[in-house]
C-alpha positions as CSV (number, residue, x, y, z in Angstrom):
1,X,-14.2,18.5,3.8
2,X,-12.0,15.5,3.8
3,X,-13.5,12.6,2.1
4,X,-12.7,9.0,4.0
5,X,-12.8,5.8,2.2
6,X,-13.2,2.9,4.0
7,X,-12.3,-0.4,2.8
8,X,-16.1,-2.7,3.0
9,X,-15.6,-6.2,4.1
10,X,-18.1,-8.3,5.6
11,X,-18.5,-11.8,6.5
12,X,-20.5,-14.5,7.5
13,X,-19.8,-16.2,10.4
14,X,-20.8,-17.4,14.2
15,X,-18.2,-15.8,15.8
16,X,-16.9,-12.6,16.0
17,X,-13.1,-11.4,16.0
18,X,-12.1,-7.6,16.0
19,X,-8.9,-8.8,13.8
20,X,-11.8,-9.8,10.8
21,X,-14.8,-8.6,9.4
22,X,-17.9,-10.4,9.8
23,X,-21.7,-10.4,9.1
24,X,-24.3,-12.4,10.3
25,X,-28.2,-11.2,9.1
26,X,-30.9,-12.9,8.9
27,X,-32.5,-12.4,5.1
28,X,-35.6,-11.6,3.6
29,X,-36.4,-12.6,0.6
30,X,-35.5,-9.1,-1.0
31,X,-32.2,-10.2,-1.8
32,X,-30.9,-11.8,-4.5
33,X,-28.7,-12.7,-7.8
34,X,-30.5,-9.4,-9.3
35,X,-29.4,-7.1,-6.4
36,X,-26.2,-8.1,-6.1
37,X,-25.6,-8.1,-10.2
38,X,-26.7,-4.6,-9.6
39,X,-23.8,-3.6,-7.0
40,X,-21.5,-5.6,-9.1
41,X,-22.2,-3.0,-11.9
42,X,-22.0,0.1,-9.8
43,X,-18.7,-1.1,-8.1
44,X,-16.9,-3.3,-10.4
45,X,-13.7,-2.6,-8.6
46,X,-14.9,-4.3,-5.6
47,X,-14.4,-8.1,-5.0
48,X,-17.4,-10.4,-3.4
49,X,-16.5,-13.9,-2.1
50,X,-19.6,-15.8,-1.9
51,X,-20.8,-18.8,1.1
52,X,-23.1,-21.2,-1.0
53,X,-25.8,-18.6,-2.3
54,X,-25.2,-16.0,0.2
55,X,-22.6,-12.7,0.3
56,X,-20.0,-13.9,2.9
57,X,-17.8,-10.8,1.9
58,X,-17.4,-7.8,-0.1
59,X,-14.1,-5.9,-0.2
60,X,-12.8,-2.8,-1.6
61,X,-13.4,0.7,-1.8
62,X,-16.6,1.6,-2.5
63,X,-18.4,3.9,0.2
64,X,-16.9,7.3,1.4
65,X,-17.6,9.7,4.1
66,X,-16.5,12.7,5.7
67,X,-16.4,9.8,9.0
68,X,-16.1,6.7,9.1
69,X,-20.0,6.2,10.4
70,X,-20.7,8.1,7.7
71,X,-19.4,6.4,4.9
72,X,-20.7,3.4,6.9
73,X,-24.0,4.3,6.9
74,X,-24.1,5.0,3.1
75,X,-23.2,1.7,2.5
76,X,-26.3,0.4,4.2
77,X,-28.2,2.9,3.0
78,X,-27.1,1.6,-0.2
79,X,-26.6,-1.7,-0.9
80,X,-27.7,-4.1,2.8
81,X,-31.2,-4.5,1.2
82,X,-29.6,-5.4,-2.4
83,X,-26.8,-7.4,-0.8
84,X,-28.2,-9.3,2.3
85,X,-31.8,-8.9,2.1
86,X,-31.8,-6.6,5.0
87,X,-33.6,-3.3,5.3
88,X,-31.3,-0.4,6.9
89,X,-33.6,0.5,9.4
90,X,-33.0,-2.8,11.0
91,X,-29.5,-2.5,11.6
92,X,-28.7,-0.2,14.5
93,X,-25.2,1.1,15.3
94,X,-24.7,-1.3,18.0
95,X,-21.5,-3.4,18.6
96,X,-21.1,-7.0,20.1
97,X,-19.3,-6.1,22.6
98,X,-20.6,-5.8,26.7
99,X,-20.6,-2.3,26.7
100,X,-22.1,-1.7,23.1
101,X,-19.5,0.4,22.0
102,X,-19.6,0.0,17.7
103,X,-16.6,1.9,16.9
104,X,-13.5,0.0,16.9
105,X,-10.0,1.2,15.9
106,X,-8.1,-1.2,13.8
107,X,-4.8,-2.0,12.5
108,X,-2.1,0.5,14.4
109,X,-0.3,2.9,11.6
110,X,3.1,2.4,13.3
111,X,4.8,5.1,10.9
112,X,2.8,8.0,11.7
113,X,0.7,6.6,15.0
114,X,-3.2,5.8,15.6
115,X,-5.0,3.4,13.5
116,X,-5.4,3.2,9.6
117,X,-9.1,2.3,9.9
118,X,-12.2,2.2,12.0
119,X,-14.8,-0.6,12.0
120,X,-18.1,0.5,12.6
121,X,-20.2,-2.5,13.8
122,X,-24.1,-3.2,13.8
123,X,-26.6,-5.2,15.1
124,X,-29.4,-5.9,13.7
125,X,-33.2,-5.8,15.3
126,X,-36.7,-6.7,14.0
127,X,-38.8,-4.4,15.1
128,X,-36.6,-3.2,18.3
129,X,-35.9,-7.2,19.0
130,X,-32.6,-8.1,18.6
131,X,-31.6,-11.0,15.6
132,X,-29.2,-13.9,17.6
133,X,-25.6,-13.3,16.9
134,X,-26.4,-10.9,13.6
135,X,-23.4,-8.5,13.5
136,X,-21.9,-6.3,10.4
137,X,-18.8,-5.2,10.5
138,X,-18.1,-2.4,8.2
């Protein structure tokens, strides 16, 4: 089975743009230097730009998948607690978009057609009650 790696990136940020990657969570107090020293040592290939004490980005390769959901949702599996303070189960594969829809082809491929990447966005909820304007684009 072909393996797809997806490029991370997310940001902080109150608005949303398909062109960039953004997240917006509201953190618990599970996150933290120690987590995020952590993913620095299991990826140290991957870049993080910081916003004052918080993760405004990550980028790089470092979450595959045989889809692109997939290798999405092993990244939150993985490291939303560690990096944001955010329990996976709270982010649910919902985009900001009317209809929902939280796959998003981006970037055409000109030379051989389609799109070189897929974003898969989520929102996340507390307890089935959705956070204001939290979105993660992966």
């Amino acid at each position: 089975m072909k393996s797809t790696s997806l490029a991370v990136s997310l940001t902080l940020a109150t608005t949303l743009s398909v062109a960039t990657a953004f997240a917006q969570v509201a953190p618990n107090s599970n996150s933290g230097s120690q987590g995020l020293e952590s993913f620095r040592l299991n990826h140290p290939e991957t870049g993080i730009l910081p916003l004052g004490d918080q993760v405004a980005r990550v980028y790089g390769n470092f979450s595959s998948g045989a889809t692109p959901s997939e290798s999405a949702q092993r990244f939150i599996q993985s490291s939303a607690l560690a990096l944001y303070g955010v329990q996976p189960a709270d982010l649910a594969p919902i985009g900001p978009f009317e209809s929902g829809e939280h796959l998003v082809q981006i970037m055409p491929d000109r030379e051989v057609g389609g799109f070189k990447f897929t974003g898969v966005y989520y929102s996340q909820q507390v307890r089935g009650v959705p956070v204001y304007k939290s979105n993660l684009l992966v």
